[in-house]
C-alpha positions in Angstrom: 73.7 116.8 75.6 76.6 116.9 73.5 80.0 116.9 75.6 82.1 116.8 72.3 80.9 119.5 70.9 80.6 122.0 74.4 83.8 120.5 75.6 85.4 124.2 76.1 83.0 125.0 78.2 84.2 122.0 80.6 88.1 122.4 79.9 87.9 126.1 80.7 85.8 125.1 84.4 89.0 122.6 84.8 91.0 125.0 83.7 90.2 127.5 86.5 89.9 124.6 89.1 93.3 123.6 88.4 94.9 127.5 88.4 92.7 127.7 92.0 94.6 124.0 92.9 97.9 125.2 92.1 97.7 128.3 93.8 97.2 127.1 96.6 99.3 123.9 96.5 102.3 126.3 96.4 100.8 129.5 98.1 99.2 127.6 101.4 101.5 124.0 101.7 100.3 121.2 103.5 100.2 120.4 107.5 102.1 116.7 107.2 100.7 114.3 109.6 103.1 112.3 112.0 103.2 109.5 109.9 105.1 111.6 107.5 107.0 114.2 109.5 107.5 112.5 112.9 106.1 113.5 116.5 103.6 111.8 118.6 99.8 112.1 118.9 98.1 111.6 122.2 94.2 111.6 122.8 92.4 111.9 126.1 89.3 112.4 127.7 89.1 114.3 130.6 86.9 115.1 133.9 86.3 117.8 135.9 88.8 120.9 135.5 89.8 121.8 138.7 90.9 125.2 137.8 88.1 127.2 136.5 90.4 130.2 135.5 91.8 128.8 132.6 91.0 126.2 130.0 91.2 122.9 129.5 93.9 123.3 126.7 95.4 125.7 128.5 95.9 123.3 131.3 97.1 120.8 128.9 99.7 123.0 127.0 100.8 123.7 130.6 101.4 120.1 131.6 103.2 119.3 128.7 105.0 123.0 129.3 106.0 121.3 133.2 107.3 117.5 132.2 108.5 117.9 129.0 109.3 122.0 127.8 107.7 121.6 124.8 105.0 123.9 122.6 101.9 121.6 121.6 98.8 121.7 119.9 95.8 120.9 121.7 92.2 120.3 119.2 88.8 119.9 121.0 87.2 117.1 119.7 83.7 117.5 122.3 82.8 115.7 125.0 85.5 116.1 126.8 87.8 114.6 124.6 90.9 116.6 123.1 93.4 115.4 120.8 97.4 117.0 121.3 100.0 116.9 118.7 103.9 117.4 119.8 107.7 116.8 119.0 108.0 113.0 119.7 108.0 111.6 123.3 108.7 108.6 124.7 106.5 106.3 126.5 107.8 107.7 130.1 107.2 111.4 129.5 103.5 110.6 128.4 102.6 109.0 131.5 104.5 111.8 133.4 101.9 114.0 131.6 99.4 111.9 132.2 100.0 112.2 136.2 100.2 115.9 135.6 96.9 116.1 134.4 95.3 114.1 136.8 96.6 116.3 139.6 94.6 119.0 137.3 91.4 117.0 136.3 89.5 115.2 138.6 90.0 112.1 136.0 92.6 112.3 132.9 92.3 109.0 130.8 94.5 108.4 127.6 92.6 107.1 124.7 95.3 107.0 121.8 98.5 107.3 121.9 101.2 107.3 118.5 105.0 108.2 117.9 106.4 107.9 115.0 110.7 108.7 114.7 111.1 111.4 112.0 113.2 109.4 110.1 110.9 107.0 109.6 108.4 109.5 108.7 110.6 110.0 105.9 110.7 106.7 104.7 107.2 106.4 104.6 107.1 109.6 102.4 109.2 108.2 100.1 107.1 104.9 99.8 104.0 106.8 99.5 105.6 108.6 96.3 106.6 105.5 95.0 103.6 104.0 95.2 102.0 106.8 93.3 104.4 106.7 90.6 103.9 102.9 90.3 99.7 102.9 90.3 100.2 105.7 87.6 102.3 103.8 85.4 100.6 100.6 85.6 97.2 101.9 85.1 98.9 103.3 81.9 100.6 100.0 80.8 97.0 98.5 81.9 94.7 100.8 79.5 97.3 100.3 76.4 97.0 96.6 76.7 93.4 96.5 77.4 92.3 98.5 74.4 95.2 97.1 72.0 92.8 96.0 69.7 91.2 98.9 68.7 89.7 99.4 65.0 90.2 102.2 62.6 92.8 105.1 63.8 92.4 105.5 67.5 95.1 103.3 68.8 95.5 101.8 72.2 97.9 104.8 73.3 95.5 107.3 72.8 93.4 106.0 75.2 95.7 105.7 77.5 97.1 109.0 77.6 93.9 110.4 77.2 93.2 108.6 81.4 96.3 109.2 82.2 95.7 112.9 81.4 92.0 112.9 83.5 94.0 111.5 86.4 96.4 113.8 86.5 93.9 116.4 86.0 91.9 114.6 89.2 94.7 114.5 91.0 96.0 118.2 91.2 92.6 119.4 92.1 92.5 117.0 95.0 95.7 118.3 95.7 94.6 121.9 95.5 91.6 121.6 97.2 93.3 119.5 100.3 95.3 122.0 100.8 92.9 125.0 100.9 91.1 122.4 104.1 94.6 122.2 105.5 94.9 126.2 105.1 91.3 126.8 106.9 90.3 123.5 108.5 94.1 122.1 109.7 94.0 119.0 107.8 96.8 117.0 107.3 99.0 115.1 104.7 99.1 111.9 106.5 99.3 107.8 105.4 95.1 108.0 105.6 95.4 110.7 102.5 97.3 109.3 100.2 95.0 105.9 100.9 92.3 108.3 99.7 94.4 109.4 96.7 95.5 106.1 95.8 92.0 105.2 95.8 90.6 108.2 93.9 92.7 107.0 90.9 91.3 103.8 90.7 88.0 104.9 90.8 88.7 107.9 88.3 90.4 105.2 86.0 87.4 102.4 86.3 84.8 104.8 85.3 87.1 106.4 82.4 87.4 102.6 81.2 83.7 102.1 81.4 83.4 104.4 78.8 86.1 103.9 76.6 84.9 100.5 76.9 81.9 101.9 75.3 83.3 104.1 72.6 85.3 100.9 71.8 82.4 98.5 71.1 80.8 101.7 68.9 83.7 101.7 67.0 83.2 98.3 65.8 79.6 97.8 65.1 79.5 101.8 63.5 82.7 102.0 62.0 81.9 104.4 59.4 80.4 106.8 61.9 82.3 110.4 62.6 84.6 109.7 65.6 83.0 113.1 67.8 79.3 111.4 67.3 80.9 107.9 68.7 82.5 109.3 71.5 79.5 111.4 72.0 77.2 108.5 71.7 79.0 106.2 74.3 79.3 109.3 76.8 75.7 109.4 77.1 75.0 105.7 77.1 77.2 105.3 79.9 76.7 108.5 82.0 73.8 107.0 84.0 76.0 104.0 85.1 78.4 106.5 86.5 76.3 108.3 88.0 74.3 106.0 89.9 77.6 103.9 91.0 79.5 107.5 92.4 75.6 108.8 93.8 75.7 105.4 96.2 79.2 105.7 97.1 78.8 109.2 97.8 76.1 108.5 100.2 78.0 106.3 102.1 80.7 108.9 102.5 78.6 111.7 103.6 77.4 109.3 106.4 81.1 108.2 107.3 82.0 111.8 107.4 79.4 112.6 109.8 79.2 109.8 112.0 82.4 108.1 111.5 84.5 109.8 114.3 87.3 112.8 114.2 90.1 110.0 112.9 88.3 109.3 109.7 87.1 112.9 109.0 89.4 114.2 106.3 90.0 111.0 105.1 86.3 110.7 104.2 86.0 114.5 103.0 89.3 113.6 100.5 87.6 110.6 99.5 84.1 112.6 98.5 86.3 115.4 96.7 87.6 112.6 95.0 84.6 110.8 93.9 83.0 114.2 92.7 86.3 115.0 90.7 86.7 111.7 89.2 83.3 111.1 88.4 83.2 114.9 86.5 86.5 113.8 84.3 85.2 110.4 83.2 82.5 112.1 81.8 83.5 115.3 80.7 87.5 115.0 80.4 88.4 111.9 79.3 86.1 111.5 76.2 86.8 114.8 74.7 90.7 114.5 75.5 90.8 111.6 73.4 88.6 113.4 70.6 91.2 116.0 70.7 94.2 113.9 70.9 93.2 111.8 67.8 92.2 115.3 65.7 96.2 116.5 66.7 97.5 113.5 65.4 
């Protein structure tokens, strides 16, 4: 396998994920979770219906409709379990809605209940950006100091750019394809996503230095090699690392996302686009990104 010299090949597939990404960061949006735009989430677990005629979200939507006049949406979550998003309420209207139910279930217990004021929601969306731009600008500072002593005529900056590059590169895909599961599957933009984001570009970044680590110990002991054969070289001696290490984390996120409950579900599935997407770029972004960046100097 030679990655530096098929590297079109894997631009143009990132190429086409990204226009795909974009598209649909702009053409479907994102659902924001109350963390981010305010409201209140309430989960229960009912009994019994007593009136057959309609559902049980019906009958939900109609309770909330009596105390409180206000549109909701209602999510089956099985077993009798639902899970209702609304406009913020205060503690006193949920257990007025609470009583409604039970006088139209023969048992209506509440199970979670969070409100969050939308001008907090706010603040917490401008943290979250903040702390993005901060992780993205000391992983660069980190990579530039970490590879300072580089010989020959890659310098440290190169590689840096070069990650920083991939991670952008991760990151509007994860972007693009979290909002085509929002579009079709209602997920979210919540505090639990951009935990999965922040994380995605720590694991994008600590396999990308794994094998620039690599390329910089070939660079020493075969100094008077070409630079694509290097780069090339210390791909492939690292690509089974990377593989193994995302492979076992993978496997423990396929099992979270099955059996780790409706709370964790998109969390999980962002976290195993992530791992596939970062994993793809250390090996087949990165490398050649910083080939290409050293031949355009």
């Amino acid at each position: 396998m030679n990655i530096t010299k098929t590297f079109k090949i894997w631009f143009g597939l990132s190429a086409v994920l990204i226009i795909v990404s974009l598209f649909a960061i702009f053409g479907y949006g994102y659902n924001t979770g109350i963390d981010f735009a305010g409201g209140t989430i309430l989960e229960i677990e009912t009994i019994g219906l007593q009136d057959s005629d309609i559902t049980p979200a019906a009958t939900i939507t109609e309770a909330y409709k009596t105390q409180v006049d206000m549109d909701v949406a209602v999510q089956a979550e099985g077993g009798d379990r639902y899970f209702i998003r609304s406009a913020q309420i205060n503690n006193d209207q949920k257990n007025a809605i609470l009583a409604e139910l039970k006088t139209m279930f023969d048992s209506a217990e509440e199970l979670r209940f969070e409100t969050v004021d939308p001008t907090i929601g706010a603040d917490v969306v401008r943290k979250a950006i903040l702390a993005v731009i901060a992780a993205v600008i000391g992983i660069l500072l980190y990579v530039a100091y970490a590879f300072r002593k580089i010989p020959g005529e890659v310098n440290a900056w190169k590689f840096s750019v070069a990650a920083i590059v991939a991670l952008v590169h991760d990151t509007v895909i994860l972007l693009g394809m979290y909002a085509i599961i929002g579009k079709f599957m209602g997920a979210e933009i919540d505090s639990l996503f951009i935990t999965a984001l922040l994380t995605l570009l720590g694991f994008s970044v600590h396999d990308t230095i794994v094998t620039f680590d690599r390329v910089r110990e070939n660079l020493r002991r075969r100094g008077g090699e070409a630079l694509p054969t290097i780069i090339n070289d210390s791909v492939i001696e690292t690509v089974i690392r990377s593989l193994n290490t995302s492979f076992t984390l993978f496997v423990i996120l396929i099992a979270m996302f099955f059996f780790g409950g409706q709370t964790l579900k998109f969390f999980t599935l962002a976290m195993i686009i992530g791992v596939v997407i970062g994993t793809y770029s250390s090996i087949f972004i990165a490398a050649p990104l910083l080939l290409l960046g050293h031949k355009k100097s």
